[in-house]
NUMI-527575 format. One line per field, with one value per residue: x, y, z of N, C-alpha, C in turn; residue number from 1; residue in one letter. Coordinates in steps of 0.1 Angstrom, whole numbers, plus 5000, padded with zeros to 4 digits. Example, Ala and Ser with C-alpha at 12.3 -4.5 7.8 and 13.67 -1.06 7.14 Angstrom:
# NUMI-527575
n.east <- c(5132:5128);
n.north <- c(4943:4978);
n.up <- c(5078:5071);
ca.east <- c(5123:5137);
ca.north <- c(4955:4989);
ca.up <- c(5078:5071);
c.east <- c(5132:5129);
c.north <- c(4967:5000);
c.up <- c(5078:5079);
pos <- c(1:2);
code <- c(A:S);
# end
This chain:
# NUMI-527575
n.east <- c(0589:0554:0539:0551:0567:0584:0590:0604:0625:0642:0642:0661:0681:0697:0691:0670:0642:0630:0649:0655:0653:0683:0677:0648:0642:0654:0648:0623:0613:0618:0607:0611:0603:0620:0642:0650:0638:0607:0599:0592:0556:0524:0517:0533:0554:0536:0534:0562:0562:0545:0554:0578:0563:0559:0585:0592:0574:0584:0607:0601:0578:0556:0531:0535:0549:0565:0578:0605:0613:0642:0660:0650:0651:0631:0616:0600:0586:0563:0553:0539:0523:0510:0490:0481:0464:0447:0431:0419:0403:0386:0376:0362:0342:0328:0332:0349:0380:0417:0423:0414:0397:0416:0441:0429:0424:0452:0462:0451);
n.north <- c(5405:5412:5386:5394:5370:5351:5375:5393:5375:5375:5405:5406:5385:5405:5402:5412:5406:5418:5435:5470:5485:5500:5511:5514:5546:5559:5546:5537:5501:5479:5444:5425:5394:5378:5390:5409:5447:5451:5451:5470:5480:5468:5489:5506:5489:5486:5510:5516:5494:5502:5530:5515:5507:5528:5544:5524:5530:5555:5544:5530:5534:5521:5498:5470:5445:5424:5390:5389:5410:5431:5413:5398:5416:5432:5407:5406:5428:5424:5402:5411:5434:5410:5399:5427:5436:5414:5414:5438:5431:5411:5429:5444:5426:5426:5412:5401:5424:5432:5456:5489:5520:5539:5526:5518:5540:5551:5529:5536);
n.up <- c(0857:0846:0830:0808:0794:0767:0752:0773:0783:0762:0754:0778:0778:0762:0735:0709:0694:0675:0655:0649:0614:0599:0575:0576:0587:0567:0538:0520:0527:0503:0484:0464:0444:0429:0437:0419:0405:0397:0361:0332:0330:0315:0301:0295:0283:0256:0243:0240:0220:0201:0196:0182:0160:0148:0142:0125:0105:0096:0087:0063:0047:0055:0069:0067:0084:0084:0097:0085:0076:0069:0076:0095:0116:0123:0141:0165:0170:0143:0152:0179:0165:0147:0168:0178:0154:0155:0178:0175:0153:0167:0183:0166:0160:0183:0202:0233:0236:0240:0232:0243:0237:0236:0227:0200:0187:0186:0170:0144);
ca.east <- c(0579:0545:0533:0556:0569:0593:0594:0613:0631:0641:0649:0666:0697:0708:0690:0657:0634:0625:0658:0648:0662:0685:0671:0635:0643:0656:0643:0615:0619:0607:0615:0607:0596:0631:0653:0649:0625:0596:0601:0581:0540:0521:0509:0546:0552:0525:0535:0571:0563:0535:0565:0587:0560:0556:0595:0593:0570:0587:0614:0598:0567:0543:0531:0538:0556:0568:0592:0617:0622:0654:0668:0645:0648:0618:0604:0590:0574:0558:0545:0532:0514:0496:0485:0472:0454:0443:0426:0409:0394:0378:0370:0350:0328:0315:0339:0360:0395:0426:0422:0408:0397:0430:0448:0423:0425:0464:0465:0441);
ca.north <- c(5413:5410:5383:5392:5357:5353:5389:5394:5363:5375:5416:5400:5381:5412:5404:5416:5396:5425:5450:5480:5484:5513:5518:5521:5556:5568:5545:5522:5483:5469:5434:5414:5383:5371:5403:5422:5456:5447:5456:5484:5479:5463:5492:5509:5480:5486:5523:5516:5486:5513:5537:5509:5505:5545:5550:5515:5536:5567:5540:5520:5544:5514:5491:5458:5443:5410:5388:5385:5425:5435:5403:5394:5431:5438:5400:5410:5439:5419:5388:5422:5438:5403:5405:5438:5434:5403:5422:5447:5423:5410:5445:5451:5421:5429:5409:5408:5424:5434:5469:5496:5527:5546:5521:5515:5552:5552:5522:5539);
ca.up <- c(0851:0849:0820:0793:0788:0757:0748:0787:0779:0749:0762:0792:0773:0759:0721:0707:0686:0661:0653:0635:0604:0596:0560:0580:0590:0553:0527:0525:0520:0493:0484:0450:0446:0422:0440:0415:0406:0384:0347:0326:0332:0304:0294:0291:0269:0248:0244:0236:0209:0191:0188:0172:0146:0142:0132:0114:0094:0087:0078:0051:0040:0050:0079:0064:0094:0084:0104:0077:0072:0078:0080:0109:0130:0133:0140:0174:0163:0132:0159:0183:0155:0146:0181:0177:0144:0160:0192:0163:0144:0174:0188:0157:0158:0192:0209:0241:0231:0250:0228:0244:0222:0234:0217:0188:0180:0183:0159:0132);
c.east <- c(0566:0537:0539:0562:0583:0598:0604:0624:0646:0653:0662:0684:0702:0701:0673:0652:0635:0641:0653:0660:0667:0682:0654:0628:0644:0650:0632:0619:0616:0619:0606:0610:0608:0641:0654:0637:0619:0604:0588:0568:0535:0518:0523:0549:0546:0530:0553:0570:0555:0546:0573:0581:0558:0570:0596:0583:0570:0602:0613:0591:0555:0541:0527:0550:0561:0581:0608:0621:0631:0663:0663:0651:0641:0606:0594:0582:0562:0550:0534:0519:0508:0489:0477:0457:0442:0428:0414:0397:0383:0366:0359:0339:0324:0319:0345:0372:0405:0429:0413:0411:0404:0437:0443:0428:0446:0468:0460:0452);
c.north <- c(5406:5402:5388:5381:5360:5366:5395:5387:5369:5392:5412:5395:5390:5413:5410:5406:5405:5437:5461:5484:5499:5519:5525:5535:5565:5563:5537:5513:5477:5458:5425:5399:5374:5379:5410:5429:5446:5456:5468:5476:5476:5479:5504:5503:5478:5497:5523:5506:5496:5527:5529:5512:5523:5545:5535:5521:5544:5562:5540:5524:5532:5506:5476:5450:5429:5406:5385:5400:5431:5423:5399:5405:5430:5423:5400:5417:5435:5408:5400:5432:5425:5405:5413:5437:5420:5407:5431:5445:5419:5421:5446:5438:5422:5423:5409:5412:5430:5447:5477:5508:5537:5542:5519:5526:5557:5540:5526:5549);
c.up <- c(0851:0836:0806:0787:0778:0755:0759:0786:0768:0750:0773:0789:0766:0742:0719:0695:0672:0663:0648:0623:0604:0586:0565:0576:0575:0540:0528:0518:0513:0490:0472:0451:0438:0427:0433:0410:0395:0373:0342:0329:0320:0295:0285:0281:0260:0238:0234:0222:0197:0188:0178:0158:0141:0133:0124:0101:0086:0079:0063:0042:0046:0067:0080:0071:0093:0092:0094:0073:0078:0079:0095:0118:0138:0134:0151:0173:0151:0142:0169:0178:0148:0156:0175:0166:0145:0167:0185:0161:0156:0184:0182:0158:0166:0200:0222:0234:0244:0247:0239:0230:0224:0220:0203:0181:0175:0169:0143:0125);
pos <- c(1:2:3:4:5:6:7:8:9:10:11:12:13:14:15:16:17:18:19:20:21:22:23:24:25:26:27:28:29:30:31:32:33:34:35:36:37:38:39:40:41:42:43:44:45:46:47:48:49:50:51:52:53:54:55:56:57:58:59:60:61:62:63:64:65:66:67:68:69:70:71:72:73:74:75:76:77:78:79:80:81:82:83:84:85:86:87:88:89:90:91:92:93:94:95:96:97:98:99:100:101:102:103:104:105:106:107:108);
code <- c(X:X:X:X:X:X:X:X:X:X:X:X:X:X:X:X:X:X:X:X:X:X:X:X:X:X:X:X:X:X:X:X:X:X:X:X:X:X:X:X:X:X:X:X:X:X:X:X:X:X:X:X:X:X:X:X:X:X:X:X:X:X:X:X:X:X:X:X:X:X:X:X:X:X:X:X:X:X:X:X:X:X:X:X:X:X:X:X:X:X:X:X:X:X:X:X:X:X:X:X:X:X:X:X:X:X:X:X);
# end
């Protein structure tokens, strides 16, 4: 042939350099960085932690989230919600925060 080098080489014994995959055709490939999918999106987890504290509050009547309520339950939700009140506080002096005023207004 004319200048194909390796790739003739290559054709020639019978193998091919690149196969095509048979998932190609039906699925696409994705491939993670530990094998497996990513987890929820920050913002998913944001969404799901602000419901905990919603029925923690149709629990209790209140939104006094300490890590010892319950017998330490709810102590992620209580370290989450400093965070938050954290992020606020800074919001309101004029601050950078990690609030937007979705979340401000959902926390109010």
């Amino acid at each position: 042939g004319g200048g194909g080098g390796e790739a003739e080489a290559a054709a020639g014994d019978g193998r091919s350099r690149e196969q095509p995959s048979r998932l190609a055709k039906s699925q696409p490939r994705i491939s993670y960085v530990d094998g497996r999918p990513p987890g929820p999106t920050l913002a998913e987890r944001w969404r799901a932690r602000h419901s905990e504290l919603v029925a923690f509050r149709r629990r209790f009547g209140h939104y006094r989230v300490t890590r010892s309520v319950d017998g330490g339950a709810y102590r992620q939700l209580a370290d989450w919600l400093c965070r938050q009140r954290r992020e606020y506080a800074r919001r309101a002096a004029g601050n950078r925060s990690a609030l937007d005023g979705e979340r401000v207004r959902m926390l109010e």
